[in-house]
N, C-alpha and C positions, 0 to 999 in steps of 0.2 A: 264624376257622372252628373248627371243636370238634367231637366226634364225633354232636351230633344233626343233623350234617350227612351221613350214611349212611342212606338208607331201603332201603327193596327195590326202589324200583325208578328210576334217576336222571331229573331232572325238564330243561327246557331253559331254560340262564339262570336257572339257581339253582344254588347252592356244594354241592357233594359231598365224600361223604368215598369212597373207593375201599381196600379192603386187600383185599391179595396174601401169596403166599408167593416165598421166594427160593430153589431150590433148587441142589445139583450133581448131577455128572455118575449118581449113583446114585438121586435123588432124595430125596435128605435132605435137611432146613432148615439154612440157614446163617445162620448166627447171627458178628454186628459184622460187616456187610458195607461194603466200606469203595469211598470214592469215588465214591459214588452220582450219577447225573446222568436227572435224570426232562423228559421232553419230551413233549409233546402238538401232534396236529396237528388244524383243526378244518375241517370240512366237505374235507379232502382238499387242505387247504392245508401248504406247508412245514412241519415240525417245528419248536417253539422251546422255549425253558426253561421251564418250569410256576415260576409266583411262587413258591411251596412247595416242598420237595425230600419226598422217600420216608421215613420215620423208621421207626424199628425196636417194635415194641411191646416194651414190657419183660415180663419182664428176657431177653435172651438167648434173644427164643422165634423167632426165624426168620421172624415173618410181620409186615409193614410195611404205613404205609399213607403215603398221599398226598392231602393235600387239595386240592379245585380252585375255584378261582373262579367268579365267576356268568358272566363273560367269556368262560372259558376253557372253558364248558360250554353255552354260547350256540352251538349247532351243532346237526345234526342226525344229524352220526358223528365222535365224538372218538376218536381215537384216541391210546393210551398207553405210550409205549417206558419202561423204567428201566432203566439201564445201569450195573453194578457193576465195580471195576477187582481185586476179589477174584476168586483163581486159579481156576477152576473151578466158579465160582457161574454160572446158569442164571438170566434173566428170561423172563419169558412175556410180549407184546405183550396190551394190554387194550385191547377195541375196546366202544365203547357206542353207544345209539340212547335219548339223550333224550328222554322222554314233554314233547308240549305239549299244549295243550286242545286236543280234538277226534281225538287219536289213538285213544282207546280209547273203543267206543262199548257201551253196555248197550242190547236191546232184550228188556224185559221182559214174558214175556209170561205167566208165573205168578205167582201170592202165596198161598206158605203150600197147593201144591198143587192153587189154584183160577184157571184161566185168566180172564185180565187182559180184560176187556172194551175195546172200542176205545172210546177217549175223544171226548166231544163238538165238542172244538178239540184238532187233531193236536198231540201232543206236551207234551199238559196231562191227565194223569192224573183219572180221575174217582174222586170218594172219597166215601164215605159213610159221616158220621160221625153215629155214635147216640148216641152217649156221649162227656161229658167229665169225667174225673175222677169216674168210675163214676155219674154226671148222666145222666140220659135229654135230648139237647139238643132245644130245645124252639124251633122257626118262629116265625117274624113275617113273613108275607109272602113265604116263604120265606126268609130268612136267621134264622141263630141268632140268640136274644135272649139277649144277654148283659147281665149288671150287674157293673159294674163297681165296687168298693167301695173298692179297696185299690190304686194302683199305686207299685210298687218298695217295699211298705212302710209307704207313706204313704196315709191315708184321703185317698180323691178329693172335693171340696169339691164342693157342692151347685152343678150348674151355673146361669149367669146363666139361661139357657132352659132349661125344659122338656125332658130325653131330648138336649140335645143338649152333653157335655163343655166346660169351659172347659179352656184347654190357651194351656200359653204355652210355647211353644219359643223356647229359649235358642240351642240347637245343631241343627244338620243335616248327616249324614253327617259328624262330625269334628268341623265346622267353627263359630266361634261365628255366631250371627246378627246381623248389624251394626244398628243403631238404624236405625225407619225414618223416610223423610220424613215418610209421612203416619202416622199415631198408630193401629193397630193394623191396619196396612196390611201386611205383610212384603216388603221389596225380593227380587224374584225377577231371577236375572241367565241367561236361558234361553240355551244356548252350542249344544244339542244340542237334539234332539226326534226322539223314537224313533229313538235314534244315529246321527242324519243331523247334520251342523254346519248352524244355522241361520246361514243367509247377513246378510249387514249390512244392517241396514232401508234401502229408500228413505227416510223421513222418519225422525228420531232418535226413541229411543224407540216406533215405530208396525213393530210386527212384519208381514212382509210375508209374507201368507196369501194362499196357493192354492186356493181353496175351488173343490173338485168337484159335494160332493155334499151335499143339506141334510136331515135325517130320513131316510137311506136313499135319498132323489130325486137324480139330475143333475141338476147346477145347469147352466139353460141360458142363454145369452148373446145378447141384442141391441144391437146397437152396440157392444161391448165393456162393456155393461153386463148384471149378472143378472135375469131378469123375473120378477118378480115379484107375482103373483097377491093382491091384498089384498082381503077379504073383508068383514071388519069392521074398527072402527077403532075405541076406546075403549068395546065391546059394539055397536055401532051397525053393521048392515047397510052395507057402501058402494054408492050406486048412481051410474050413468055419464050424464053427458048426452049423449056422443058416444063412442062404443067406444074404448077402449084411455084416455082422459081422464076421470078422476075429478070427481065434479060437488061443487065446492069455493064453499061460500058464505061467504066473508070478512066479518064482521060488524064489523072493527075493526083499525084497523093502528097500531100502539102504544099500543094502547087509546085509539084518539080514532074510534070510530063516523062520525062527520062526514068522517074523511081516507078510511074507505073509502067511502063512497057518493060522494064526490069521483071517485076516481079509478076506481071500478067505472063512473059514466056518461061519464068522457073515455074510457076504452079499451074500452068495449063494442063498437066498431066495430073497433078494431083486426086487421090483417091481418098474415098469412107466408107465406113462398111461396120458389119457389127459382126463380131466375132461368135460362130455357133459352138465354142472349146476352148478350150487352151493351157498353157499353162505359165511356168515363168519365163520361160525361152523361145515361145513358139505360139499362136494363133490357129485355128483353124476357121475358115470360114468357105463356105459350098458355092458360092455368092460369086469367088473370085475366080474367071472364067480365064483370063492373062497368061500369055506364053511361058513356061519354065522360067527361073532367073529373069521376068521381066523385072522384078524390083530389087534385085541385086544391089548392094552400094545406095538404099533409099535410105531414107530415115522414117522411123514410125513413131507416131506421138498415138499415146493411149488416152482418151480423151472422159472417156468414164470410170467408174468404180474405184477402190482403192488405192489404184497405180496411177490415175488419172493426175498425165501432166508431164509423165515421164517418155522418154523420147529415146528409142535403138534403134542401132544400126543394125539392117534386113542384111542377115549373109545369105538366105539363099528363099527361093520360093519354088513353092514346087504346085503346078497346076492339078496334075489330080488330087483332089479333094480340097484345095485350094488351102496348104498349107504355108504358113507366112513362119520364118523361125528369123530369130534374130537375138543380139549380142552386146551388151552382157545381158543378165537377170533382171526381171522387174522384182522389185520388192514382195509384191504379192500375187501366186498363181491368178491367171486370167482364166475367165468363165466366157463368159456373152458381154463385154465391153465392148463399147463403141471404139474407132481409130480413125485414124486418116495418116494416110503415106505420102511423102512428097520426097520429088527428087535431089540431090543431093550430088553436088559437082566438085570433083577432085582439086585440089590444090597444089600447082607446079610451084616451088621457090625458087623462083629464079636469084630473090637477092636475102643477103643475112644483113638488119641491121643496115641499108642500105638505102639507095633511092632509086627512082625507077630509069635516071639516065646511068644510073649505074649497074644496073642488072649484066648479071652473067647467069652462064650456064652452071649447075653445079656438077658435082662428081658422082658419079654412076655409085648407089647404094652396093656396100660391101655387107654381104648375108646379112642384107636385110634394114644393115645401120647408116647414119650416116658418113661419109669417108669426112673424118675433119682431121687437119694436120696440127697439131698444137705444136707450134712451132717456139714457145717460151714459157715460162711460169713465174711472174712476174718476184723476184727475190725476196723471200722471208715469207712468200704465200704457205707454204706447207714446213710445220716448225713445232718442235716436242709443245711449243703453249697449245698449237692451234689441234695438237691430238688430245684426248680427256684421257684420264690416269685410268692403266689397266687397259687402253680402246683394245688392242692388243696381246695377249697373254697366251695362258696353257687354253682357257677354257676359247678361245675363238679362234684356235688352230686345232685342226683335226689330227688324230694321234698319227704321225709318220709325214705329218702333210710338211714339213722341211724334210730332207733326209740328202743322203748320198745321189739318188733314185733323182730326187727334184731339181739337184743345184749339177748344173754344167762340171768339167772339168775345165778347171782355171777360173770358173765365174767368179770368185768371191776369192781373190789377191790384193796383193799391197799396191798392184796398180791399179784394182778397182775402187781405193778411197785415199782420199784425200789427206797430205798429212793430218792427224788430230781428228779427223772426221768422227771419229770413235774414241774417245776418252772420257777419265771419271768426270769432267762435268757435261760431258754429253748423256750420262747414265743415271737417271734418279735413283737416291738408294734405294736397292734390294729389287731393283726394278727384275734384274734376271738372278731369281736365287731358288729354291730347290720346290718351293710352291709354285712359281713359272715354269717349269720344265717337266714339260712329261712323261712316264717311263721309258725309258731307252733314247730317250733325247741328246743325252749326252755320252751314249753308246753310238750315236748317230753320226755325233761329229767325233769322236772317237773315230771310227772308221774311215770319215769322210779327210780327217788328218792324214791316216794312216796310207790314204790312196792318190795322197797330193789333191783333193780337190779342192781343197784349202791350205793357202801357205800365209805363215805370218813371218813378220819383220819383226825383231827386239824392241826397233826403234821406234814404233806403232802403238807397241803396248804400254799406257802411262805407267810410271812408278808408281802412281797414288793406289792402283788397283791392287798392286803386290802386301800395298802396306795392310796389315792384320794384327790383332792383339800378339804377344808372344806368355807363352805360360806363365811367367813372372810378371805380366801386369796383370793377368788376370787375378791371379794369387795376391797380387798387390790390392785391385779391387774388392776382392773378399772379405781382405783382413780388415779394410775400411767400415765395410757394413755391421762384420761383427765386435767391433773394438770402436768406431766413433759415433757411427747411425743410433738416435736413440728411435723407440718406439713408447706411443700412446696409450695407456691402459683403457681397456673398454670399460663406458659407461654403467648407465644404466638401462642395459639389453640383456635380455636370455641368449647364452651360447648359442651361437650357430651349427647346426646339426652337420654343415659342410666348410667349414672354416679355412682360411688359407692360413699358409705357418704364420704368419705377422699374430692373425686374430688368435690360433692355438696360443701362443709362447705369451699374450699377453694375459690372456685368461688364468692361464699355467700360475705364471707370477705375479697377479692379482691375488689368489685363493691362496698363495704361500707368504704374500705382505701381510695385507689388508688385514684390519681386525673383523674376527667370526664370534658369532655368537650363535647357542643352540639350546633348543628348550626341550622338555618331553616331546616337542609336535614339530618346532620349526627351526630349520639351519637356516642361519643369515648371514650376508658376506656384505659388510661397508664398504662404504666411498673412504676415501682419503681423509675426508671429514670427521668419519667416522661416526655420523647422524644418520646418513641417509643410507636405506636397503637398496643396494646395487641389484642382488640375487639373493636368489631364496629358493628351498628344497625342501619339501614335508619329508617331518621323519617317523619312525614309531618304533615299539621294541615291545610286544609280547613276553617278554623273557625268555622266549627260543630264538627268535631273530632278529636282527634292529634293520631295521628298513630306510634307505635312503631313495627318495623320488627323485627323477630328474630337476635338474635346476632351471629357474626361471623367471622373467625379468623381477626383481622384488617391487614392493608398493612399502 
């Protein structure tokens, strides 16, 4: 701070310089006042120490000052004590009233003894200048025509245009201008707009504008859209086919002439409409005044509400009451949705997979399908890998659905398969065994034997299917498990409440090896080691009964 910090009149939140005098009891200057202590209170707050103390101006003249901070003058009444510990020195309290904008107002209403006419825009002075630089200033239009020859010193260069300056700004307000994206474009970063904060765009980059008024007009809204009145259109008069629809002749859509004449005589007939009903199958609308089955074979796209987007085939319409049904379902009943119908043109195939000099005629649909003659299947196409195990079974054949009833007489002979067709490795095991075959299944063919409608050959049936255990291997097997098989003693786990024989027999002879021990309270049953409690079982004995609990893992 320094003394061009004293004006005439102190400012709010800006540094001051303030001098006084110190006097006594006579009112004369004292001069080396000692022990000084300067305190300021602001807006009627506490007193505290001023950063600065009171200093004497030299030499020995009795009158001091005090400088104050911008903080310390950031108030709207500061008030000033200094306090001297010299014998009979006198301070005076200094009280101030910081000027901020808009305290002191000027309303002028003379200049140079000639009253101030009222200005065309309040609080914008009207001025009439006739002269610049003793220049008679000379209109265009009304504004001064100025040339401009010279700026800051420097001849101004011949601009690119005609009347209109080349100017390349480096700086603005202060600050440098940063290189733009676009090459003589200037990034503008708008934060304000007539000192309002502009708010953060819905879309990045895309300023979001509240437009009222367009040339002076309110701008009015339909739909939450502006309406807008279009007259001409590239000098050309517009004119309406239908009020409020501009009459739009499409001559070409992506410059191929031929796609629009296409698609101008498919949707000439096209319909919209809003539905006064409906539901998921059907429309109603009072609206639709159209012959019975006019839109038969259309197509209807649902253009609003939930279903909006989805697109059925019209099987029938029926004019009273102007009901519209159609096929399949929309996902959600229809109320008052919008539509539009457009027509929809059958498809002749003449060719499969073909080209257009090769088109034929195809074959007249049989009930419905198409007549194809498969005439090969190319070898190894259908093959036990290419079925998944089980695709066929008990459970995806209906009970009786083979029988006597179903299979021809003679259908299924030794001249209907091939030698081997049928053999054990044609047969995954256990593919046909008593879980495959459904009650009376083999009653079935049973009968079906017995009436010749099946006949086999010896020479058909492999030997390997005949081949089966014989009672003496199996009796041979057994003796193996119980005379060579050994088995595992169980851990240390509690018996299983449903055990299968392996875990029984080993527990069994675990509890008749193993070393046991048992106390007044606890039966225990070792490991091998004979350390570790495999199981264990609380005991106890009243002297009328002795009690054994269940057993259970031990610790």
């Amino acid at each position: 701070m320094a003394a061009t910090d004293g004006r005439p009149v102190p400012e709010k939140n800006v540094a001051y310089r303030v001098t006084f005098p110190i006097l006594d009891a006579d009112g004369d200057l004292v001069t080396g006042a000692t022990g000084l202590d300067s305190e300021v209170s602001i807006d009627g707050a506490g007193f505290s120490d001023v950063t600065a103390e009171a200093t004497e101006i030299a030499t020995s003249s009795g009158m001091y000052f005090l400088d104050l901070t911008a903080a310390e003058m950031n108030g709207d009444t500061i008030a000033i004590i200094v306090q001297t510990s010299t014998g009979g020195a006198k301070t005076t309290p200094i009280v101030m009233y910081p000027e901020e904008a808009g305290d002191i107002r000027v309303n002028v209403t003379e200049w140079i003894d000639t009253t101030v006419p009222a200005p065309s825009t309040a609080g914008v002075p009207d001025v009439n200048t006739v002269e610049f630089l003793d220049t008679a200033v000379v209109l265009s239009n009304g504004l001064p025509d100025i040339n401009v020859e010279d700026w800051l010193g420097v001849v101004v260069a011949t601009p690119a245009t005609g009347g209109i300056p080349s100017v390349n700004p480096t700086e603005w307000a202060g600050g440098a201008i940063p290189a733009q994206s676009v090459t003589g474009v200037p990034e503008v970063d708008v934060t304000h707009f007539v000192a309002t904060l502009a708010p953060t765009p819905a879309t990045t980059g895309v300023p979001d504008v509240n437009t009222i008024e367009f040339l002076d007009t309110a701008v009015v809204l339909s739909n939450g859209l502006p309406d807008i009145n279009v007259e001409n259109w590239l000098g050309t008069i517009v004119t309406a086919a239908t009020a409020g629809r501009p009459d739009v002749n499409t001559q070409a859509i992506d410059d191929n002439a031929n796609a629009a004449a296409v698609l101008s005589d498919k949707l000439q007939d096209g319909v919209v409409g809003t539905a006064d009903s409906g539901s998921t199958t059907s429309i109603t609308d009072a609206a639709r005044t159209e012959a019975d089955d006019r839109f038969n074979g259309w197509m209807i796209v649902i253009t609003s509400g939930a279903s909006a987007g989805q697109s059925r085939l019209v099987t029938e319409f029926a004019n009273t009451g102007g009901v519209i049904t159609f096929a399949p379902a929309v996902t959600v009943s229809l109320t008052t949705e919008t539509y539009v119908i457009i027509p929809q043109a059958g498809v002749d195939i003449q060719s499969w997979l073909g080209t257009e000099a090769a088109m034929v005629a195809p074959n007249a649909l049989v009930g419905g399908a198409v007549d194809a003659d498969v005439s090969g299947i190319q070898a190894d196409v259908i093959t036990a890998a290419s079925i998944a195990s089980n695709a066929i079974g008990a459970s995806e054949l209906a009970t009786d659905a083979i029988g006597d009833d179903q299979i021809a007489t003679g259908a299924i002979a030794t001249t209907a398969f091939a030698a081997g067709a049928i053999d054990a490795a044609a047969i995954a095991t256990d593919a046909i065994g008593s879980a495959e075959l459904a009650t009376t299944a083999v009653n079935e063919i049973r009968d079906a034997i017995l009436s010749d409608s099946i006949s086999f050959a010896g020479a058909n049936i492999d030997a390997a299917i005949t081949t089966r255990a014989t009672p003496a291997q199996v009796n041979t097997e057994v003796l193996d498990v119980m005379n060579v098989d050994t088995i595992t003693l169980p851990g240390q786990v509690a018996p299983p409440l449903t055990p299968t024989h392996r875990q029984a027999i080993g527990h069994i002879y675990k509890a008749y090896r193993n070393r046991k021990e048992q106390s007044s309270t606890l039966w225990r049953l070792f490991a091998d080691n004979e350390t570790t409690v495999d199981q264990q079982a609380t005991v106890s004995d009243d002297g009328t009964d002795a009690v054994k609990q269940e057993i259970v893992v031990g610790v």
